[in-house]
C-alpha positions in Angstrom: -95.4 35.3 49.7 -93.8 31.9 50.0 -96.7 30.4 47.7 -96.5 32.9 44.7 -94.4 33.3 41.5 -92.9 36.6 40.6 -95.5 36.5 37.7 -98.0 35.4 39.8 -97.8 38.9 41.9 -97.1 40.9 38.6 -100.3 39.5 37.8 -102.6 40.0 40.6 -101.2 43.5 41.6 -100.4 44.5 37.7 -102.6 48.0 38.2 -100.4 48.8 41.3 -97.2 48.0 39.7 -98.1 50.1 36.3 -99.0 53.2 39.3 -95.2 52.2 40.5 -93.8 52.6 37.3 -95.9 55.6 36.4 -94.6 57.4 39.4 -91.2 56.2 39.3 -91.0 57.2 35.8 -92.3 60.6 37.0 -90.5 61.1 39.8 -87.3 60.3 37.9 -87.8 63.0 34.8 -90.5 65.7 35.7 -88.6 68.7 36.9 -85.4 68.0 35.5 -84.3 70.3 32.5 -83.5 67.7 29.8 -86.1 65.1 31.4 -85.9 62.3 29.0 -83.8 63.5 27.0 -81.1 62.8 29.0 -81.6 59.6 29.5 -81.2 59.1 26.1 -78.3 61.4 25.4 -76.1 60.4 28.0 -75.3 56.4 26.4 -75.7 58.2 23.2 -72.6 60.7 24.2 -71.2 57.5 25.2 -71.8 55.9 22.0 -69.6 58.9 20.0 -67.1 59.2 22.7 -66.1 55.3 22.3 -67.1 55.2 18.7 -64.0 57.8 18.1 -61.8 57.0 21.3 -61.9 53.0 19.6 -62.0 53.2 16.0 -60.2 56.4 15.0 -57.6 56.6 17.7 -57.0 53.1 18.6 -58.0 51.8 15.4 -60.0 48.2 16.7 -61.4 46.2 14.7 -63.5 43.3 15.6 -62.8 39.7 14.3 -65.7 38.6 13.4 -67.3 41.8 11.9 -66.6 42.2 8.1 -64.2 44.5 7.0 -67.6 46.9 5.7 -69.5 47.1 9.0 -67.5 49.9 11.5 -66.3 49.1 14.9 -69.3 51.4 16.1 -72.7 48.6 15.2 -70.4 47.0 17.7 -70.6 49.3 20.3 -74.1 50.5 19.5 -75.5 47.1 19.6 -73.4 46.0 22.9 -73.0 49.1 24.6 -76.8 49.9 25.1 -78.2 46.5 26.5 -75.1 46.7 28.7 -76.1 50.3 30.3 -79.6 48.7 30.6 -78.4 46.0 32.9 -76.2 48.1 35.1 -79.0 50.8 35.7 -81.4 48.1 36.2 -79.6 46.3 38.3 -78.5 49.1 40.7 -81.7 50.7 40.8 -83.6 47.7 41.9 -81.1 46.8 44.4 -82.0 50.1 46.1 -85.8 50.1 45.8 -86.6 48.6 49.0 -84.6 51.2 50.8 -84.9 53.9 48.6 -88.9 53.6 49.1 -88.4 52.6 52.9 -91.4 55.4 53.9 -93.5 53.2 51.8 -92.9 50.0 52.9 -93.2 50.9 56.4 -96.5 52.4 56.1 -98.5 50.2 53.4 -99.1 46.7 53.2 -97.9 45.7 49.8 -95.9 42.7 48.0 -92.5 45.0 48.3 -90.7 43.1 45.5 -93.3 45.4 43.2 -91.1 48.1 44.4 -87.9 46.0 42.5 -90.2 45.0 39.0 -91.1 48.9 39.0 -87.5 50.4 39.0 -86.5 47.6 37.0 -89.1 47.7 34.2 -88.6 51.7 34.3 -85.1 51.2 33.4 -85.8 48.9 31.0 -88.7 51.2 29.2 -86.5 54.1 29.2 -83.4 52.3 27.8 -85.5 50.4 25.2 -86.4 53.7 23.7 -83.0 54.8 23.5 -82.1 51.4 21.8 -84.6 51.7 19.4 -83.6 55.2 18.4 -80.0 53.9 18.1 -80.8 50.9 15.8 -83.1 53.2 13.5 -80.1 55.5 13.1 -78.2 52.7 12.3 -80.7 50.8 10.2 -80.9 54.8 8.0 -76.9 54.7 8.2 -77.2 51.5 5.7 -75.7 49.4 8.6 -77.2 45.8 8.4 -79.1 44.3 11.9 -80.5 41.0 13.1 -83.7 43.1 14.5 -85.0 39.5 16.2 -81.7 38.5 18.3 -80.9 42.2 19.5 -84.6 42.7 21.3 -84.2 39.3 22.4 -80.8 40.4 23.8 -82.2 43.4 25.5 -85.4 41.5 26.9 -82.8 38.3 28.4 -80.5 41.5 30.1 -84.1 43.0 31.4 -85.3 39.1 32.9 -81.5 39.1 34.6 -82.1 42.6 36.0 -84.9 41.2 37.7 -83.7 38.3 38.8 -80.4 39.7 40.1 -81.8 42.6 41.8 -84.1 40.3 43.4 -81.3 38.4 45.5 -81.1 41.6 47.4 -84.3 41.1 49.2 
């Protein structure tokens, strides 16, 4: 493995790494009474419960927002990318051990085992931050569509960078 890229073994072993993702995906919603659903409900709670906890109690404004945009595009647009990263990061930190059955009984590149939780992660939550902007986009609420995905693929590329160092 000294020789390859990390694209480089994306590439080659990209139908075992979409079965990784398939099954992790699987493994992480089928059964479960919300499913997906709670993956997206739970930053969206989040969302409401800052979004009231910030701008109606505390009252905070940020300074370079205009006085017409709320304190919650703020949030929305920060909060999301941020939950992302941390679930990315922490779930590919523990992929290797989490899948240690795996690894001890099937020669693979292991690292697939880090892109999979990783890219999971990052498929779920970019759902979720799609749904969010379109609510916000239908609220009237102006967005710079090009720099927020850009935002939330950079956080994804440092998920799987970070989690990486582990190994």
């Amino acid at each position: 493995m000294l020789n390859k890229t990390a694209f480089a073994v994306v590439w080659q072993y990209r139908s075992l790494l979409a079965a990784l993702v398939k099954r992790d995906f699987l493994n992480r919603y089928t059964g479960s009474i919300a499913g997906v659903a709670w993956a997206l409900l739970n930053p969206l709670a989040l969302l409401v419960l800052y979004a009231v906890v910030f701008e109606a109690i505390f009252r905070v404004k940020v300074p370079n927002l205009s006085l017409e945009q709320p304190y919650v595009l703020f949030i929305a647009v920060v909060l999301w990318p941020w939950m992302a990263f941390q679930e990315g990061l922490s779930r590919g930190t523990t992929a290797i051990l989490n899948h240690g059955a795996l690894v001890k009984k099937v020669a693979f590149e292991h690292e697939l085992l880090v892109y999979s939780a990783v890219l999971t992660s990052f498929i779920v939550h970019s759902l979720g931050y799609a749904l969010v902007l379109c609510l916000l986009a239908l609220m009237g609420l102006q967005l710079h569509l090009p720099g927020l995905f850009m935002a939330l693929l950079l956080m994804s590329a440092r998920d799987l960078r970070l989690s990486g160092l582990h190994l």
